[in-house]
N, C-alpha and C positions, 0 to 999 in steps of 0.2 A: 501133329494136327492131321483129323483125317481128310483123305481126297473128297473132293466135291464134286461131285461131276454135274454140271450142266448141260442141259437139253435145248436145245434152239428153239423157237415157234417157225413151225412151218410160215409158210407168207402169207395164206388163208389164215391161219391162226393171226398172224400181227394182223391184217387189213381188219381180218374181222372185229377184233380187239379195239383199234383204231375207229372203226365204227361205230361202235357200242360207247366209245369215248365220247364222238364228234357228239351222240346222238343225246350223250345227256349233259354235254355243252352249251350246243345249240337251244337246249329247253331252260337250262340256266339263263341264260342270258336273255332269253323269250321272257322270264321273271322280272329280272332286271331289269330291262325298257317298260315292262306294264306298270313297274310298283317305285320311278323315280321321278321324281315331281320336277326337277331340274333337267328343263330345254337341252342343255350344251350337252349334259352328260345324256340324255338320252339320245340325241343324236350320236355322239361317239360310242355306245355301245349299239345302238342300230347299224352301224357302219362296220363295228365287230360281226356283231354278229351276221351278216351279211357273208363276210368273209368265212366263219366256220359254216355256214350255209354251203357254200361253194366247196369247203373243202369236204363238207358229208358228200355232197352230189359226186365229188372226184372220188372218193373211196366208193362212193357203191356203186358207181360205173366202172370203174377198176374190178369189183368183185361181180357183178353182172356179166362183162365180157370175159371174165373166167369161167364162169357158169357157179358159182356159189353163191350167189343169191338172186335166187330167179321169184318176179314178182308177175303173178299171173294178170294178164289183160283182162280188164274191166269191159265188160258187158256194155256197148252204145247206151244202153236205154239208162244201165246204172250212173252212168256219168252223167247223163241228163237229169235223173232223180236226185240225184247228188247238186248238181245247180241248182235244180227250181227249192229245191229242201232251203241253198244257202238263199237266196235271193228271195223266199220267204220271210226267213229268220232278219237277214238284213234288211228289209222293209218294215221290221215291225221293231228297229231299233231307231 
């Protein structure tokens, strides 16, 4: 049998990997609560999902204070167009 050699993931490589995980988790489960017509279980996966929330935030603050995922600060004014946009949209639901 021939040798196999295996390669490790750098820790960048797993967090980031772990991210890209959390991230299409998180949007599952965002499915899941929108599309179950059942109270009990919609609360227990809101409560899920909650918790993968929290574990995306620890991974990309993990990779943030490494410096591998650096997300540029948003412009004052765009943060404000960005509210009155929702609080628009939200007013007319």
């Amino acid at each position: 049998m021939p040798h196999q050699h295996q390669t490790r993931m750098s820790e960048q490589e797993s967090i980031t990997d772990l991210l890209s995980s959390e991230k299409h988790t998180t949007a599952a489960y965002n499915t899941f609560v929108s599309e179950t017509d059942c109270a009990n279980l919609r609360q227990t996966l809101m409560s899920i999902q909650q918790d993968e929330q929290r574990i995306h935030e620890d991974l990309f603050n993990a990779m943030s204070q490494r410096g591998w995922y650096s997300v540029p600060r948003a412009a004052d004014q765009e943060v404000q167009n960005a509210k009155t946009k929702y609080n628009q949209v939200k007013g007319q639901l």
